[in-house]
C-alpha positions as CSV (number, residue, x, y, z in Angstrom):
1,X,0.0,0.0,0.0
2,X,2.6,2.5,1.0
3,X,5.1,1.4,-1.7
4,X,8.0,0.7,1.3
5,X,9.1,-2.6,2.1
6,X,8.5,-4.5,5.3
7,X,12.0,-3.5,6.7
8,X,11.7,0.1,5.4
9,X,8.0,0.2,7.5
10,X,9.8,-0.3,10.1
11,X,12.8,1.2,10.1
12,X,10.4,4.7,9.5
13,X,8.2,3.4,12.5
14,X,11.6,3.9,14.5
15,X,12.3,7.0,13.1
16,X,8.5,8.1,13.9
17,X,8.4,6.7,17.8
18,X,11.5,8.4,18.4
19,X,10.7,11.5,17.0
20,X,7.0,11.1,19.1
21,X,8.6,10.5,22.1
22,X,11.3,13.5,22.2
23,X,8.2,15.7,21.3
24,X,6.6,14.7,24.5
25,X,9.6,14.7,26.0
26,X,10.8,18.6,25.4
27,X,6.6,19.4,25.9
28,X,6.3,18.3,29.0
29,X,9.9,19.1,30.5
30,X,8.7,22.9,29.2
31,X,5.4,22.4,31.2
32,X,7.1,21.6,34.4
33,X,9.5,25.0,33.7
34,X,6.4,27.0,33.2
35,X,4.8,25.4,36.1
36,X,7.8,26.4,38.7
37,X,8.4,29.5,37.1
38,X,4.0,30.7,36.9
39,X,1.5,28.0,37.9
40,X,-1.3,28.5,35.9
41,X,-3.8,27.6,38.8
């Protein structure tokens, strides 16, 4: 369907979950900054 081989899938699925993961990563280490600098409530 996607054109990319079985070992291309995943090798892009790595790729994906790492890139995933870091996001959440750097988002919520910028929430907890925000949070001891100004809670929000």
């Amino acid at each position: 369907m996607s054109g990319l081989t079985d070992a291309q899938a995943r090798e892009f699925h790595e790729h994906w979950k790492h890139g995933v993961w870091s996001w959440v990563m750097i988002a919520a280490a910028v929430h907890l900054v925000t949070w001891a600098y100004q809670p929000w409530f």
